[in-house]
Structure formats: C-alpha cells, structure tokens
C-alpha positions in Angstrom: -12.6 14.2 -9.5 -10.5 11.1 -7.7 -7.5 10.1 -9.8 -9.6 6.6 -10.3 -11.9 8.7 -12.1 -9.5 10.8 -14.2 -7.6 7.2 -15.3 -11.3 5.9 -16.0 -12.3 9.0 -18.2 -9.0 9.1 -20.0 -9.3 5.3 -20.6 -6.0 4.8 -19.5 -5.2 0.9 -17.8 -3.7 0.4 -14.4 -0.8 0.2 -14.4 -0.5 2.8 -17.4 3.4 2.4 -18.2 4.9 6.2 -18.9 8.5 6.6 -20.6 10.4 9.0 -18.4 14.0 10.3 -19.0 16.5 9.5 -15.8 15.9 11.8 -13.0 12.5 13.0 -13.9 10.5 14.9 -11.0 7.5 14.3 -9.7 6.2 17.9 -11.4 7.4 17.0 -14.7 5.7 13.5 -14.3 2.6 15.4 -13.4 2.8 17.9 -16.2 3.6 14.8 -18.9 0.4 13.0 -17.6 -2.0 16.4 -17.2 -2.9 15.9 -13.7 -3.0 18.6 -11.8 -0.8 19.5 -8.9 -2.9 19.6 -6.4 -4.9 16.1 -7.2 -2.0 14.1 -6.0 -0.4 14.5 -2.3 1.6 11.5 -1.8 4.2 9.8 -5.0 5.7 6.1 -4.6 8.3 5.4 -6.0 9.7 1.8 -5.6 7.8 1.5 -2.7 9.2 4.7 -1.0 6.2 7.4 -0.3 7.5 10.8 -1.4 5.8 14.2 -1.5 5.2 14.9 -5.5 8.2 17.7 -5.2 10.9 15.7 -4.0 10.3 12.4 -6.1 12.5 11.7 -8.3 12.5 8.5 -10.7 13.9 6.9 -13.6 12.5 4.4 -16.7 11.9 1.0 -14.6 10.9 2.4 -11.3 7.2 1.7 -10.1 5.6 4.6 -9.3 2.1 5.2 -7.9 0.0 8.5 -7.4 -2.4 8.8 -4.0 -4.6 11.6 -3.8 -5.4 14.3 -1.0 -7.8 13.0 1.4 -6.8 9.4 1.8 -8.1 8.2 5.4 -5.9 7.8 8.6 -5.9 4.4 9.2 -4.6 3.8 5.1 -1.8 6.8 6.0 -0.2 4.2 8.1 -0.6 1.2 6.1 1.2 2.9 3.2 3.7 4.4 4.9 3.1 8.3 5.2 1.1 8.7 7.7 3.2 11.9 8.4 3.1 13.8 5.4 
C-alpha cells in the first residue's frame, strides 16, 4: 500500500497538520503517525530532501513523505535523485 492509499484509508486530508516537539526525527515522526519504516524513503523538510533518519524538524516546518519506488526522472525533479 502507497502512502496515497494509507492517507486515503485513514481518512486523513493533505496536508494533515502534525504537532511535533523541536527537534523531532524523522523515526519518531514515523512512529507518531504509524507508518512504517520502510513505506517512506525520502523526507522533505522545508524543501530540503532528507533520508527519514537524518531529518530533523520542528512545529512550522513543511514536511512531506515520498515513498520507495518513485521513478527516475521525478528523483531529479525533487531533488534526490541520489539517495
């Protein structure tokens, strides 16, 4: 199941705003929302693509969640085309 799915089954909206405390990791975002680790492979926050264990954000960042599997030519577009 495709994170699109997983927000559609949960009914959640897009953008789904999360409280976070400052410096709250990618894992612990992931564990707070139930996804599971392996469902997500690239974190955004602010614009900045991260892998899931180095991210690191605070309440008012933007922060977006892109799945394994996401084709070459969108790798590039979005800035990770390397990870």
């Amino acid at each position: 199941m495709g994170l699109a799915e997983l927000f559609r089954t949960r009914g959640w909206p897009v953008p789904l705003p999360v409280r976070v405390h400052p410096g709250t990791t990618g894992p612990e975002l992931l564990r707070q929302l139930d996804i599971a680790p392996e469902q997500v492979e690239v974190v955004f926050v602010n614009g900045k693509a991260v892998s899931p264990d180095l991210a690191v954000m605070s309440g008012g960042d933007r922060v977006a969640l892109a799945p394994p599997g996401v084709p070459g030519p969108y790798r590039v577009l979005l800035g990770f085309r390397k990870m």
